[in-house]
N, C-alpha and C positions, 0 to 999 in steps of 0.2 A: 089467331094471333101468331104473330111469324117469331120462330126461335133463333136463336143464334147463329146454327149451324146451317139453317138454310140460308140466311143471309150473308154468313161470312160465305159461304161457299160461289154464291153469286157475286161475290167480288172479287174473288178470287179468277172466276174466269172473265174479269175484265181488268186485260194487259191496262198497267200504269205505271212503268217504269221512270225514275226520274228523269225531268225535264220533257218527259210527253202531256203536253198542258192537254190536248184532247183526252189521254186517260184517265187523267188525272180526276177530269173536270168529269167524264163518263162516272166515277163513282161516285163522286159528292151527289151530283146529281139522281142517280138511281138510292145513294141514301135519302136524301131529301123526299124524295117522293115517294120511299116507303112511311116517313114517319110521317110525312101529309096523309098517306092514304090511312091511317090508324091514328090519325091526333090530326084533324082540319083545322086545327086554330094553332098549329105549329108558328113559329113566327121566322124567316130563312129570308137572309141576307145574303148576298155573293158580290165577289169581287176579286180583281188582284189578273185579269187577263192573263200572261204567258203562265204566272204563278196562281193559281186558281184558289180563292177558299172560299169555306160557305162556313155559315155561322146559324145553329138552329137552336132556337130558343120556343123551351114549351113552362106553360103554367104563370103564373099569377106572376107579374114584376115584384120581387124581394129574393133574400139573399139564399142565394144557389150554389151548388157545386156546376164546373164547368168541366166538360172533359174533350180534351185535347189530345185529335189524333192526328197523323202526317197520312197521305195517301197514296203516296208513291212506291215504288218498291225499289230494288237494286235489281238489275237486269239476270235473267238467267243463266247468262253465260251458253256453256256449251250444251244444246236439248237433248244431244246424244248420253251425257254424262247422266238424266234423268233416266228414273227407273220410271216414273209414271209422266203423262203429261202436264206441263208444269201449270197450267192455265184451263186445266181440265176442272178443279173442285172435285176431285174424286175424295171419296169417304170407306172407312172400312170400319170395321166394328169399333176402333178404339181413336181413329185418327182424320183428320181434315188434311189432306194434301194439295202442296202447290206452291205457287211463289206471292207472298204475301198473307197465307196463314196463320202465320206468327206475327209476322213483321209488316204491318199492325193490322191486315184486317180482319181479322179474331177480335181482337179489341174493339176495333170501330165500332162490327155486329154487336158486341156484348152490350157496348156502353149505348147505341142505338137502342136495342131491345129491354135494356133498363130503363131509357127514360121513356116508352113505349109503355110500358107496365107503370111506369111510377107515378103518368100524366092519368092512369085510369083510376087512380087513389088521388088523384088532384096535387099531386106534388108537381114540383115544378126544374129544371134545369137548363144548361145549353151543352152542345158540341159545336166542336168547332173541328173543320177536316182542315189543313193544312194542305202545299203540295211543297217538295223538292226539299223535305229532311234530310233523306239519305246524303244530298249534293252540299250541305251545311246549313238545314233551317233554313234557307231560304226564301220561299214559301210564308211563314211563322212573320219574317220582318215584315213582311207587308199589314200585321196584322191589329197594331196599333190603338191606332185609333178604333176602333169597332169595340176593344177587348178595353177600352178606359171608364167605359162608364155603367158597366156592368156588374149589379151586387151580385159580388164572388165568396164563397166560404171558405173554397180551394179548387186548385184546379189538380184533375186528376190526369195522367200521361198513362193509358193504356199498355204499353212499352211492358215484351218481355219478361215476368220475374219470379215465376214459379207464383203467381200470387202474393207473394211477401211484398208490403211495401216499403219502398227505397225512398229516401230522402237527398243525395244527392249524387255527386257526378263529375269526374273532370271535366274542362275547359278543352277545347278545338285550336289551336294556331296553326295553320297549314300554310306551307309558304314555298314560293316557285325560287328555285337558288341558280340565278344565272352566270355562268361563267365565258367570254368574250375571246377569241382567236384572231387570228389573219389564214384566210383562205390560200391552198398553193396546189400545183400538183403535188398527186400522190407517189410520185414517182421522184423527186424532190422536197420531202418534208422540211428540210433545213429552210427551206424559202419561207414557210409558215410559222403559226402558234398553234398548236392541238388544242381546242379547246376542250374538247371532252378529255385529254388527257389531264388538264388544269385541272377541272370540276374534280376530275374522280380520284387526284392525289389528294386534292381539298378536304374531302368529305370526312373520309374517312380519321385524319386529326380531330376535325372540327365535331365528329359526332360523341369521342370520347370526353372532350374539354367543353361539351355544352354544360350551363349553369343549369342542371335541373336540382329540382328542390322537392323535399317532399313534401307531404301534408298528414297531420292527426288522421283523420278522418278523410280524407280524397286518395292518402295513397302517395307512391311517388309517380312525377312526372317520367314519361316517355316518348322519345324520339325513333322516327322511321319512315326511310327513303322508300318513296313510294313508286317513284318511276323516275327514269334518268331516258334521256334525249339527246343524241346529238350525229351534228353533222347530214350531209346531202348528199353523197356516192364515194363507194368505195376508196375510187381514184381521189378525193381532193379531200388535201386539209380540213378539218372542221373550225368553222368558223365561231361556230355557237355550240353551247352545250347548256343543256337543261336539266334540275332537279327538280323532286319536287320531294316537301319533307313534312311529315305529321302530325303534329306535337300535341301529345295530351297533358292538359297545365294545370295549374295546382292555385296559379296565381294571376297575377296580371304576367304579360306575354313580354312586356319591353324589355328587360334583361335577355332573355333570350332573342328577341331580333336585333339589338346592340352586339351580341356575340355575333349572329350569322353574318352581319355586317361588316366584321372586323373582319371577318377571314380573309387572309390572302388565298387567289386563287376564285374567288366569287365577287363578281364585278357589280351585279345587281340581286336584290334580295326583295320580292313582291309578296306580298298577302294575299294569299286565297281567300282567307278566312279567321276570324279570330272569333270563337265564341268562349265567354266565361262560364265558370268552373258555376253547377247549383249547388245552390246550400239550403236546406230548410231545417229548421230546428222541429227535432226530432220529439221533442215536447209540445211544439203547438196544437193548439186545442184540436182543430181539422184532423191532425198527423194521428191525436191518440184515439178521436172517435170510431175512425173506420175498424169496421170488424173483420179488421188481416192482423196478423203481427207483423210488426218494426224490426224490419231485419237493418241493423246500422251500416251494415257494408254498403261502400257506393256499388253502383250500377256501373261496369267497364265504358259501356257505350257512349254518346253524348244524343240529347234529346233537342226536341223545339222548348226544353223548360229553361234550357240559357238563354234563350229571347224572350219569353214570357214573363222571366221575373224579372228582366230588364224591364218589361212595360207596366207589370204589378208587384211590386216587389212588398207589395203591402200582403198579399195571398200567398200562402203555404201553398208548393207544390208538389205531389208527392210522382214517382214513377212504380205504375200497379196494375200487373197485367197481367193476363193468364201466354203461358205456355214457356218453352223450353230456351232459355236466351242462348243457346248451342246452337239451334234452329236457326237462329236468322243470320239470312245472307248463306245457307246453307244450301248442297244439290241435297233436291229430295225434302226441300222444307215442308213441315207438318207438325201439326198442332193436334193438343188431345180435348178430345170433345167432353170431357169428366170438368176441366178446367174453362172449358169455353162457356161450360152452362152455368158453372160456379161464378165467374165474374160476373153475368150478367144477373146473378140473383144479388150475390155482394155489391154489383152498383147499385141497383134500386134498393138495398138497405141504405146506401148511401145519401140517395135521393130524396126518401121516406124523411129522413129522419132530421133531414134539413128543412122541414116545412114547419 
């Protein structure tokens, strides 16, 4: 029987950074065909080309936990800054090291090797691998239809959380803030409009005077410039200038793109991405069976569960996951194998107990 840590660790040494669909697609697939080689009556749907999912459903059709993971990672950045190699799956007596560890495939292997163990007591479940979370869920929207007619208990988000389970999550609005010039030489600015000079006197008004708003329970909203652009060479005017800006929300998003809109000095205002804030109540039945405790703070991050309860908003979703949410997206990410083996006994309680 395969344990966690050798399966996260082989996922771990297969690169999937977001938007590489062949990586991506490389581990759904090498899960799939571990849980066919230990459950042949697995039942594994795929689909979604550049954006890759698979959908693996084991045990008797009735009502199941599903668990939902993304499979992509956030790129390593600089390999140099790594103490070990990043796509190695090295192990040490206490830790699982590398890029995707944490961030989620620790989870994946767990919630895999739960329903591995749970399908040998005749219980039953599904996963579902996602690709291109990191990039805004992505991946998650393609997933619709497949995720509509499927008897769900709850779905569970592997994500991060020291094991405590979370129940929700700010909203994503990310939006590109364009601001317009006239091109000159540089050796005559008078003849031009600076457009990155426009953007970047803009910004900084408009970032104090945005309408954010807080929330009970979500926290307050926050704003942050994530990258700014502009201009073609040294010598010439800039014509164009580009932001790009953050926003974790509390609410629906139109107050806030009615503000960015208004600004003087930002010509055009585009959407990256708008995903809503989760909510699950913390009382539903799903939320109080599982045997973690309900820690009420949101989760800082945002998950694929703002598109999921877009599609089932009938299913409690909770976000519950082994390892160190410092970790992700960190150099030198790594996860503790004490926690990696616990989730995977904590899902197939999960499992069990839903038959």
């Amino acid at each position: 029987m395969i344990d966690p840590l050798e399966l996260a660790a082989e996922l771990v040494r297969i690169p999937s950074p977001s938007a590489d669909a062949g990586g991506m697609r490389a581990v759904q697939r090498h899960v799939a065909g571990v849980l066919r080689d230990h459950v042949p009556a697995a039942r594994i749907r795929t689909g979604g080309e550049d954006r890759p999912w698979t959908l693996i459903s084991l045990g008797q059709e009735g009502p199941a936990p599903l668990f939902a993971c993304h499979t992509d990672t956030v790129p390593i950045g600089d390999v140099g800054s790594w103490s070990r190699d990043p796509h190695a799956g090295e192990v040490d007596g206490t830790h699982l090291h590398g890029r995707g560890s944490v961030d989620m495939k620790g989870g994946i292997a767990a919630a895999a090797v739960a329903l591995i163990r749970a399908a040998g007591h005749g219980a039953g479940g599904h996963l579902l691998l996602t690709a291109d979370e990191e990039i805004g869920s992505l991946g998650a929207q393609r997933t619709g239809e497949i995720l509509a007619n499927l008897d769900l208990t709850g779905i569970v988000i592997p994500e991060a959380t020291h094991l405590g389970v979370r129940c929700s999550h700010r909203g994503a609005c990310w939006l590109r803030l364009i601001s317009r010039g006239r091109a000159a030489h540089g050796s005559a600015p008078e003849r031009g409009v600076n457009a990155v000079l426009r953007l970047a006197a803009a910004l900084g008004p408009a970032m104090d005077s945005a309408p954010l708003r807080t929330d009970a329970t979500l926290g307050a909203e926050t704003a942050s410039i994530g990258t700014f652009h502009g201009g073609d060479a040294t010598n010439i005017v800039p014509a164009a200038a580009t932001a790009t800006l953050d926003q974790r929300t509390v609410a629906d998003s139109v107050p806030l793109l009615e503000h960015w809109r208004g600004i003087d000095g930002i010509d055009e205002v585009e959407t990256i991405l708008d995903l809503d804030a989760l909510h699950t109540d913390p009382a539903a039945a799903f939320v109080t069976s599982l045997p973690a405790p309900v820690d009420p703070a949101p989760v800082t991050y945002f998950t694929d569960g703002s598109v999921l309860q877009g599609f089932r908003p009938d299913v409690p979703i909770v976000v519950w996951g082994p390892g160190d949410p410092a970790q992700m997206h960190s150099v030198d990410e790594r996860i503790e194998l004490a926690q990696l083996a616990d989730a995977a006994t904590l899902y197939e309680q999960v499992l069990l107990s839903a038959r």
